[in-house]
C-alpha positions, -999 to +999 in steps of 0.1 A: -445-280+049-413-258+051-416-224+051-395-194+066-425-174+084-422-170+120-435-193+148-440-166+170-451-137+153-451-116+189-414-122+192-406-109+155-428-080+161-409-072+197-375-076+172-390-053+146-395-026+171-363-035+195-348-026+160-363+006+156-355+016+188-318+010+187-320+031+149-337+063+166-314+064+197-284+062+174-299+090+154-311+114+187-271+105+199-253+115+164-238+149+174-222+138+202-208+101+188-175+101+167-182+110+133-160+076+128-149+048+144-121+020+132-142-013+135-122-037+159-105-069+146-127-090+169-159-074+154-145-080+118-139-113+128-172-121+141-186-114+103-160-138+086-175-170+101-191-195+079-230-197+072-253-210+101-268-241+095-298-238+122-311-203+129-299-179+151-321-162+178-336-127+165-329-114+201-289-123+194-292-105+156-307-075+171-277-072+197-253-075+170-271-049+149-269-025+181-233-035+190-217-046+158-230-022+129-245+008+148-214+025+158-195+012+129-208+029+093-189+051+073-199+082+093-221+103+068-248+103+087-235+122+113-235+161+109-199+168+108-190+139+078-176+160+047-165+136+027-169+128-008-208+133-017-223+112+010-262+123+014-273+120+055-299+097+043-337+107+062-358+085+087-387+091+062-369+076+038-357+051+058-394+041+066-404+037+029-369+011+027-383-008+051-420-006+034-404-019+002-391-049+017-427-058+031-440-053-004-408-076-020-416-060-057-400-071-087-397-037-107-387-054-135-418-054-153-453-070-150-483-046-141-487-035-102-488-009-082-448-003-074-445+010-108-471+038-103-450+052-074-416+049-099-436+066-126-450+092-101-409+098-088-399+099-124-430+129-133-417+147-106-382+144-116-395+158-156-410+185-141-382+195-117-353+197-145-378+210-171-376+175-194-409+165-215-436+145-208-433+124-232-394+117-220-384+089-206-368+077-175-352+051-150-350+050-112-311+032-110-287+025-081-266+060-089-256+081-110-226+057-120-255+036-139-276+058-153-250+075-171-238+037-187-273+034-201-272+069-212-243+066-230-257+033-242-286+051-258-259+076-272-241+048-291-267+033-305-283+066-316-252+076-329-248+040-346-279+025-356-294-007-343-269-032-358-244-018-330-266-045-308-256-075-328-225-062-346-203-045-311-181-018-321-158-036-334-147-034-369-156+001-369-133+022-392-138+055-375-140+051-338-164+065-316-150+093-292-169+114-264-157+144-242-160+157-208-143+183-184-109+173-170-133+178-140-154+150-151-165+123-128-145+087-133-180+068-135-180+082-167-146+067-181-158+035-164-192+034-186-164+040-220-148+008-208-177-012-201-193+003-240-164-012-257-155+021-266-124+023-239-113+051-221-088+070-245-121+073-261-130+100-231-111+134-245-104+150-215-113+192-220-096+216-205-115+238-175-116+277-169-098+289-139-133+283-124-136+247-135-157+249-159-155+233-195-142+255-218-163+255-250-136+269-274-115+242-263-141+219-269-151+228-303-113+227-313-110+189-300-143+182-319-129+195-353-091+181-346-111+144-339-129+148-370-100+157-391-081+128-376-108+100-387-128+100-360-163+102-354-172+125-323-208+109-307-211+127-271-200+153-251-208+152-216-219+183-187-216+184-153-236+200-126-213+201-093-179+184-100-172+166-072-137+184-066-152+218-070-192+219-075-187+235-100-211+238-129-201+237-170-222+259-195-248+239-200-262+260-230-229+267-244-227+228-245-258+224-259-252+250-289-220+226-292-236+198-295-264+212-315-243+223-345-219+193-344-250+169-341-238+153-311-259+137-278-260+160-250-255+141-214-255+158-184-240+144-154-262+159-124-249+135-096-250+155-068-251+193-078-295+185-095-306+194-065-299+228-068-328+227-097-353+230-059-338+266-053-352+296-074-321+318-073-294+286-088-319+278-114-301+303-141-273+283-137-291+251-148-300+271-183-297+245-206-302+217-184-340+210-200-322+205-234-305+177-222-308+143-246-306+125-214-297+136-175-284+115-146-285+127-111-287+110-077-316+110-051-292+094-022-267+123-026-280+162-017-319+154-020-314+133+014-327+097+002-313+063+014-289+048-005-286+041-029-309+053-055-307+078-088-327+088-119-321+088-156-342+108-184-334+100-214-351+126-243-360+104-269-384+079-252-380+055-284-345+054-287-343+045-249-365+017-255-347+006-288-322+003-269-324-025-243-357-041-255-347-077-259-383-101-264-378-133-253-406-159-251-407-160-209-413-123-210-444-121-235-468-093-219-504-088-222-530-066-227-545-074-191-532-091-164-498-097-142-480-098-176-495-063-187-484-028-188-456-031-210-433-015-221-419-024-186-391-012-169-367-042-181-371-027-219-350+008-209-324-006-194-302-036-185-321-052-153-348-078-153-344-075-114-350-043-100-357-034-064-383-011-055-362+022-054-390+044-055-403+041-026-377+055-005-382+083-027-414+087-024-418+085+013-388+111+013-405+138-009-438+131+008-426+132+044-406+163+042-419+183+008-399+200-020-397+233+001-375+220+031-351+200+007-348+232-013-339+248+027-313+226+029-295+227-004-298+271+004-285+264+037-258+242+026-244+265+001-249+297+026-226+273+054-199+269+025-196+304+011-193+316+055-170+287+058-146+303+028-148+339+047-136+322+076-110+305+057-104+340+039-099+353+077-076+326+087-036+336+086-028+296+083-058+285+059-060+292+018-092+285+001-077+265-034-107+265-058-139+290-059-173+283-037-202+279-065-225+260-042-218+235-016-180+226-016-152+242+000-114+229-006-090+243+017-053+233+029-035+243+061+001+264+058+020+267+087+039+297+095+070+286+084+058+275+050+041+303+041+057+326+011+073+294+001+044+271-009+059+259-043+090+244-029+074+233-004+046+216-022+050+178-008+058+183+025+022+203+021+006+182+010+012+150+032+007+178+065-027+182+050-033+148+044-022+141+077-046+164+092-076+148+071-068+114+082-065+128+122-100+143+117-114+109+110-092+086+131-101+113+161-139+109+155-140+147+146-148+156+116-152+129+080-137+156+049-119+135+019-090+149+000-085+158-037-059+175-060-062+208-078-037+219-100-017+196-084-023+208-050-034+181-023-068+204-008-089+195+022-123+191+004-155+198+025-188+189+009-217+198+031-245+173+020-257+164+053-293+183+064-280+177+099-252+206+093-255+236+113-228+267+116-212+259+146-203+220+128-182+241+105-167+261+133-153+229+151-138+217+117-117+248+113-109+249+145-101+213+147-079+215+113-061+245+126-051+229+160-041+196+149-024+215+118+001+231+145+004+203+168+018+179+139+036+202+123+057+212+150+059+182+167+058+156+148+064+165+110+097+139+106+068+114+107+053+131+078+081+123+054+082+100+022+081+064+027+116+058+006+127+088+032+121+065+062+135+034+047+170+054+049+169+064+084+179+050+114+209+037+094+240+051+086+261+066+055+258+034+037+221+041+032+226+079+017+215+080-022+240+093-045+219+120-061+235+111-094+224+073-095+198+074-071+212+048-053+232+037-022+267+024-013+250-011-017+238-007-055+200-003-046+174+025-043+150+028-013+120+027-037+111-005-061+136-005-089+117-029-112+135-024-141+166-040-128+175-074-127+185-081-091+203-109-076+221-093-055+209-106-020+240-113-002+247-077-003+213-060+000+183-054-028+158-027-038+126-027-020+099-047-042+065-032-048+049-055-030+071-047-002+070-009-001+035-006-005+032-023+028+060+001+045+040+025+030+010+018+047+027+011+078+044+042+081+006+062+078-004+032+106+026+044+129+023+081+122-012+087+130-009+063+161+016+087+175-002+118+167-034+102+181-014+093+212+009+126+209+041+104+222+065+079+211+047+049+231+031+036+201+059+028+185+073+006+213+041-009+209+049-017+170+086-031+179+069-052+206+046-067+176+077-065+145+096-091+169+066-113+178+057-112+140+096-122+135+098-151+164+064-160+142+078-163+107+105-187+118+081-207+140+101-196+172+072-180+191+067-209+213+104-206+221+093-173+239+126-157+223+137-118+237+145-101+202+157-066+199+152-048+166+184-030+150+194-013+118+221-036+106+241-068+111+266-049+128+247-029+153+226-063+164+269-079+171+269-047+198+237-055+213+249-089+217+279-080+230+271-054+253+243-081+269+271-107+271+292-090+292+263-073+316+246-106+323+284-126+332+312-097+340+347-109+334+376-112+308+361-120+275+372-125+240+351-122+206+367-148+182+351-145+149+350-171+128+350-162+089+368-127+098+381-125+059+346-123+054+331-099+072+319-067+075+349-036+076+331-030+114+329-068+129+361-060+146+348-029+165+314-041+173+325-075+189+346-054+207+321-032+220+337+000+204+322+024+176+319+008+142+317+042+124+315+080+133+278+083+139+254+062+155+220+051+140+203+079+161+223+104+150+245+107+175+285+116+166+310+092+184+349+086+176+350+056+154+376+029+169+366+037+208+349+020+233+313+026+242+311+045+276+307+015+303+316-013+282+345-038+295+373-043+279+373-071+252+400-090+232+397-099+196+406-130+176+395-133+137+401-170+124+402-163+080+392-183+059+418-182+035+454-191+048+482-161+040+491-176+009+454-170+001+446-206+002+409-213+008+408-236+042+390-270+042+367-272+061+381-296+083+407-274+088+386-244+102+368-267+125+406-270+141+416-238+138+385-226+159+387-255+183+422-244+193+420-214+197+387-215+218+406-239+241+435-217+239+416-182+252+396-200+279+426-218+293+445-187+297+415-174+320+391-160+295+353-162+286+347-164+248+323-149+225+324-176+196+312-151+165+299-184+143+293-179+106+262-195+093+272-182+057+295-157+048+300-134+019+312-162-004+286-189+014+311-202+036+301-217+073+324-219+099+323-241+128+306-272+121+275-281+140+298-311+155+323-286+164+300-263+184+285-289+202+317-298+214+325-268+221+291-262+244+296-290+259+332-283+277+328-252+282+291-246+288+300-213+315+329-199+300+314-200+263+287-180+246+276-186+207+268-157+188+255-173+155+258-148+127+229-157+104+220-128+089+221-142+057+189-161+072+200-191+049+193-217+075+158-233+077+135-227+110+147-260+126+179-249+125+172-216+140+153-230+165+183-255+175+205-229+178+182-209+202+174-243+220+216-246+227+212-213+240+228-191+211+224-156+204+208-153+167+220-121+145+190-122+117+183-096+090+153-090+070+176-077+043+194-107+024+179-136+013+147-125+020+155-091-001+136-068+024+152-032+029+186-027+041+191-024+076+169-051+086+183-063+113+178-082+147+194-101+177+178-130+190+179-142+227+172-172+237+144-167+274+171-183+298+195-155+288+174-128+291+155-138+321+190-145+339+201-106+324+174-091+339+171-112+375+207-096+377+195-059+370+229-047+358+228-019+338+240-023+305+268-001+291+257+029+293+269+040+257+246+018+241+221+048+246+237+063+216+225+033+195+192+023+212+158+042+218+140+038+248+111+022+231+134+001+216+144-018+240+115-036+256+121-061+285+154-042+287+149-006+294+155-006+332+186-015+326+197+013+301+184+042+324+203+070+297+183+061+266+156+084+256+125+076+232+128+082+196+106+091+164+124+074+141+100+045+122+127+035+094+133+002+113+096-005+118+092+008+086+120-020+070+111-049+094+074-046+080+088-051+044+108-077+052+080-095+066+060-089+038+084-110+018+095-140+045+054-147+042+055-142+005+082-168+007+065-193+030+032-192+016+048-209-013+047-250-010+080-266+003+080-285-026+080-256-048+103-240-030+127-267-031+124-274-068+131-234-073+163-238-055+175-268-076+167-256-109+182-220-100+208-235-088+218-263-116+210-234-143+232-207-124+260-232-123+259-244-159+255-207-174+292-201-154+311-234-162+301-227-201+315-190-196+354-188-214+351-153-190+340-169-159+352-188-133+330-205-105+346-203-070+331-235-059+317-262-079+295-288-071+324-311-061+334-284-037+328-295+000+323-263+008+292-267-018+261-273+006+260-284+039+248-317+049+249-316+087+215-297+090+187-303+102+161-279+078+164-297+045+157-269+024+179-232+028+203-250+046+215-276+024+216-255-006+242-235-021+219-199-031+252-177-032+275-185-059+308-163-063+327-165-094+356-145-106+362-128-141+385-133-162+402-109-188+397-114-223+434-108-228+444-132-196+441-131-161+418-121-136+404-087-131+424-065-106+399-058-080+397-025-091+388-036-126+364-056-108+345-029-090+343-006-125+325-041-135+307-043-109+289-001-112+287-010-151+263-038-146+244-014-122+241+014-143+228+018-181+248+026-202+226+025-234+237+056-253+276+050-247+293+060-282+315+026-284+282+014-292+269+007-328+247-020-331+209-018-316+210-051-298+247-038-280+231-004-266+196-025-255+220-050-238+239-024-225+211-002-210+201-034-190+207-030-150+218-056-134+223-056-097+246-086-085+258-092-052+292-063-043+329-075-053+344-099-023+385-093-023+399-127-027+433-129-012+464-143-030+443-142-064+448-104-070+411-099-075+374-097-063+347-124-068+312-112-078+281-130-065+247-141-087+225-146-055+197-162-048+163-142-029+132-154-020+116-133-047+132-157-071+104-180-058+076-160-043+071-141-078+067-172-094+037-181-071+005-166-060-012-175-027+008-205-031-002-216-066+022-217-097+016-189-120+036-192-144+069-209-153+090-179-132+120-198-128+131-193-165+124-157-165+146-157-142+177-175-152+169-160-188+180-126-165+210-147-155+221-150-184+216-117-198+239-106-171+264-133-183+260-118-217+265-076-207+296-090-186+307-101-222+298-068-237+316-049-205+348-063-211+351-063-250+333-024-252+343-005-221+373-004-207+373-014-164+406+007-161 
């Protein structure tokens, strides 16, 4: 026989008391533990295993109780937790817990003893709030059920029976129910699960107290009414959880009374005040409740979890949820008597023995003591308010009725300017909340009051003494100061940070609301966007990960009160990057940097520091560049201020850096001929030859695409190249389109090139996502040499920044600044988006995109492809990744006038910001469809100046979103592909609308 008993009953009873014993010294060490702890990734770890098949030793379980879930619970047993309405739970209670999993009782139904206990909790709980004998009542998990089946009972009394069969559905005049504003969410949640939904819920407006006001009440009751409605509950509360404050119960009750409506009240937490004589007034009106819900595990100190419902009309309760069904006959003696049984007043046939816990918590400590606690507890809030009254940097938000106390923190500086400066307020205080916890000091929550973010203490726990409160003012007050003057930049919005560290091309027009690329540093889903050549607006997806990011980094350096963290972060960002593209094993040296152009100066300045000597930067592509490739491959300033901040004279040379020449090879020849590519391959070769014959190192600038999707040289070429002139020639491969495949990447690292990568193009992260990529040898040779880099590259680079690097840039000093984190993180979030889709998906995505793209523009009278399919400067077939980089996912195409011609590129840019911009309620427009068509933004990659044409080509360009969005977790969701070149050609079709409606100048 099988069974799961022990074999040595000695060694369970040893593991039974180890157990205990580990409990009690956790409890006698509370005070002086953190209030909280994170958990560790290796403990979470250790519970995502799969299940055992053989049994593990009870000596190994108890360790991992002591080690793994002791230190690591949600804090509110310990006596300085404030959060929320956690109860401190009681080791009484705790004992009956553990005496109800001996017994293993069904409470469903059937006759035995458990349900004596249950009835005796439930008498108790009658006579307390003043209900009726003859009342019924539930024990349930919380309040959050009890009020469901209250509100059950309500429908159905307000219905009739046939609402069990029937639903509501069909009803003519819905049901509708009201609460406070104030009111708890559980109760919008038991309108959903009723059928009823929440816009059923009419919110009532509260006094300046927080109370319901009963005018307003009766006004919404008559209004409903009027409107076809039928009105069927109104709901009270005892202790909102943002205030504790109380509604007028008997003015509620007369209400309900005269409107012949069911009477609820929500007693959660704030019941307990029913076991003090002097709150008892308050409760007037409480014992003609038609039914109450209230929680043991909350302020009467009970295990969790565990509340009580009484429900009035003991029949109607019944009527209810009584369901016979031939396995549930019952008897007049027996197991199967005692009916009705619990399983007829509610929806559970399998109910745990809540009771118990209960029982053993009102027996063990008596009615007097819990009513000491919930007097103490609301004696230690209203002194905790005074002190707060006292305090020149606290303000009290909300009134002190019994236990709760929300507060907020007001610097000097803000203070007499508290409206205007509201949000910056608010995250200070949230801050300071979040510190408390991460800090092990103190466990408040947060809430909002007249749109205020307050610091809401709720003292529930019986553990709670005078001096607990002490310590959190005085810890609130002393972090308060400490961020606020020293680290308040951190505190900023999230679209705040994903603008910094940059330069002017990041500022937001206040007008559009976006930058000098077209998109907004916060999602902009309402445009279409294919515009990743240029740069995109931040996806949800991604900025809810900078977002949480940014609170990561922020309260890691506030923790750590210095800027060490965040070299900590970059340290991770790049071995997340060298991750992504499956270079990690390459051991790559990558350096974080706002943009493109800023990672060409890192690369530079290392370049000539590592090998001294005459160099020359030859960029290939140079028609299609960037307006500051030719200062930053020259080591000067690419604009008049730095990244940090810092103003520098655009055009000069960094302080330290050598002397460089400058060669750009275009793609297009003067007359404005585009170059085969045969013909670049030449031109490069030469001149390579040429510079390094005349005594000169060269900087070979590659282009792995350009702004059009050009390449330039061949992979044949630059293996050529390496090989004759492996000392006196470095390749910088500019592929911050990242439109090559990991294979390529990695061959280019494995030749020794330097790798420019951003975040911020195909895979539509933020702008000024950038990073340079060294290959070990290069950096490990940089570093054995110990030259100091140029010492005006401090101006660009923070000393936690620079890893592996900073002994040799003695100047640079740390930095706050978390934009670049903050980007790289949402750019990450996006390259794995894109991955986790199959290559076979992927690929397919790329074709059709492509194919549709192309057709849409050849069918165009108004548009004219630059390359076509035919084109060799289509795709690439010289690569080794057979994906990105053999696919055309930039396609330029110029615009022609409806009257002849091409559009100047003046008339190209006007284009360009109409597409961007809605322009719904222009007069020109008359018909509906014209202004909905019109109103439509669509973000497309910025106008490229195309020599010898007199115009500018515009750019439909592919992202990864284009893909990911289509897929979740890797699995097709939907066809997203068409969606998507249905956008295409909506833009095709406002192009149309542009040229024939508004005039481009």
């Amino acid at each position: 026989m099988t069974d799961l008993d022990p074999r040595d009953w000695e060694e369970l009873d040893r593991a039974f008391r180890d157990a205990l014993a580990a409990g009690v010294t956790h409890y006698q060490g509370l005070d002086s533990q953190p209030v909280w702890r994170p958990v560790p990734d290796a403990v979470r770890k250790a519970f995502r295993g799969p299940m055992p098949r053989q049994p593990q030793s009870l000596e190994s379980l108890i360790s991992r109780f002591r080690e793994e879930l002791l230190p690591y619970g949600n804090g509110n047993t310990h006596p300085r937790f404030f959060g929320w309405v956690h109860g401190g739970g009681n080791l009484y209670g705790a004992l009956g817990e553990f005496c109800a999993a001996l017994l293993n009782n069904n409470l469903g139904g059937r006759d035995h003893i458990a349900h004596e206990v249950e009835e005796q909790v439930l008498r108790w709980s009658r006579d307390l709030f003043g209900f009726p004998e003859t009342s019924s009542g539930l024990l349930t998990s919380g309040t959050s059920m009890a009020t469901l089946i209250a509100l059950a009972v309500a429908r159905q009394w307000c219905t009739g029976q046939s609402v069990k069969r029937e639903g509501v559905q069909g009803r003519t005049s819905p049901l509708v129910g009201y609460c406070s504003s104030q009111g708890h969410s559980s109760v919008a949640k038991a309108f959903q699960m009723l059928g009823l939904g929440s816009d059923a819920l009419r919110p009532i407006p509260v006094h300046d107290d927080y109370t319901l006001d009963a005018s307003a009440l009766e006004a919404r009751i008559r209004a409903d009414r009027e409107a076809g409605f039928t009105p069927f509950c109104v709901i009270g509360t005892v202790g909102t959880v943002n205030t504790g404050a109380t509604d007028d119960l008997g003015a509620i009750h007369d209400v309900c009374a005269h409107e012949e409506l069911w009477f609820h009240v929500d007693a959660a937490f704030g019941g307990a005040v029913a076991l003090v004589d002097e709150y008892r007034e308050g409760l007037k009106g409480i014992e003609a409740a038609d039914s109450l819900a209230f929680d043991f595990h909350k302020w009467f100190q009970a295990p969790y979890a565990v509340g009580g419902l009484l429900v009035r009309d003991r029949a109607m309760h019944q009527a209810t949820f009584s369901e016979p069904s031939e396995y549930l006959t019952t008897q007049a003696v027996g197991l199967d008597a005692g009916a009705p049984w619990p399983c007829d007043f509610g929806p559970e046939l399998s109910r745990g023995f809540l009771a118990l816990k209960v029982w053993f918590t009102l027996q063990g400590v008596g009615s007097e003591k819990l009513a000491a606690v919930v007097r103490e507890h609301c004696q230690l809030a209203t002194y905790t308010a005074q002190q707060v009254d006292e305090s020149p940097d606290l303000e009290c938000l909300a009134p002190v009725p019994m236990n709760i106390v929300c507060l907020r923190y007001i610097p000097r500086r803000l203070q007499g300017c508290e409206e205007s400066g509201q949000s910056e307020l608010d995250r200070l205080n949230r801050t300071i909340v979040t510190q408390l916890s991460l800090q092990g000091l103190a466990a408040p929550s947060t809430t909002r009051l007249d749109g205020r973010l307050a610091i809401r203490v709720a003292i529930v726990n019986h553990r709670t003494e005078k001096r607990h409160m002490d310590e959190l003012l005085g810890a609130i007050r002393s972090l308060g100061e400490t961020i606020d003057s020293r680290f308040s930049r951190l505190l900023r919005a999230t679209y705040w940070h994903l603008m910094e560290d940059g330069d002017e091309r990041l500022v937001i027009d206040p007008d559009t609301g976006l930058n000098r690329y077209g998109c907004s540093p916060a999602p902009r889903e309402e445009a279409f966007t294919f515009a990743s050549s240029t740069a995109t607006s931040v996806s949800s997806k991604a900025y809810r990960a900078a977002d949480d990011y940014r609170q990561q980094l922020t309260h890691q350096v506030i923790s750590q009160e210095s800027a060490t963290p965040l070299g900590e972060q970059a340290r991770q960002v790049e071995a997340a990057i060298a991750e992504a593209f499956h270079l990690a094993d390459l051991a790559p040296d990558i350096h974080l940097s706002p943009s493109g152009t800023d990672a060409q100066l890192d690369a530079v300045a290392a370049i000539v520091t590592e090998q001294p000597g005459n160099w020359v930067s030859i960029v290939c592509g140079a028609d299609e560049t960037g307006s500051g490739t030719p200062f930053s491959v020259t080591g000067r300033h690419f604009d008049a201020t730095t990244c940090l901040g810092q103003s520098v004279l655009r055009g000069e040379r960094l302080s330290g850096m050598p002397a460089i020449d400058h060669e750009g090879i275009d793609f297009r020849s003067d007359d404005g001929r585009l170059k085969w590519p045969e013909q670049m391959d030449r031109d490069i070769e030469r001149s390579v030859s040429a510079w390094i014959e005349s005594g000169f190192s060269v900087i070979l600038h590659a282009m792995d695409q350009s702004k059009l999707g050009c390449w330039a040289p061949s992979t044949e070429v630059l293996q050529r190249l390496r090989s004759r002139w492996p000392d006196r020639l470095q390749v910088v491969m500019d592929a911050c389109q990242v439109r090559l495949d990991p294979p390529d990447l990695r061959y280019c690292l494995e030749q020794g090139d330097i790798l420019l990568l951003t975040g911020s193009k195909f895979f539509t992260g933020p702008p000024f996502s950038g990073a340079t990529v060294f290959p070990a040898a290069f950096t490990q040779r940089l570093i054995n040499k110990g030259r100091h880099l140029p010492s005006g590259l401090a101006d660009y680079r923070a000393s936690n920044e620079l890893g592996l690097w900073e002994p040799l840039l003695p100047d640079a000093r740390p930095s706050l600044g978390i934009g670049m984190l903050m980007r790289w993180q949402a750019a990450l979030t996006e390259i794995r988006r894109y991955y986790r889709v199959p290559e076979a998906l992927r690929s397919n995505g790329l074709d059709r995109f492509s194919e549709g793209t192309i057709g849409m523009m050849q069918a165009d009278p108004n548009i004219e492809p630059v390359f076509e399919p035919a084109s060799p400067w289509w795709q690439r077939s010289e690569m080794q990744g057979g994906e990105l980089s053999r696919r055309r996912s930039i396609f330029p195409f110029l615009v022609r006038h409806p009257e002849g011609g091409y559009l100047s590129p003046e008339q190209t840019r006007t284009l360009y910001e109409q597409l961007n911009h809605d322009l719904g309620d222009r007069p020109e427009l008359t018909f509906e469809e014209e202004r909905a068509l019109a109103a439509r933004c669509c973000h497309i990659g910025q106008p490229v100046p195309v020599e010898g044409h007199g115009t500018s080509a515009l750019r439909i360009s592919m992202g990864a979103r284009i893909i990911s969005d289509g897929c979740y977790d890797g699995a097709r969701t939907h066809d997203h592909l068409q969606e998507e070149l249905a956008q295409v050609g909506i833009i095709f079709d406002k192009i149309r609308l542009c040229l024939h409606r508004f005039p481009q100048g």
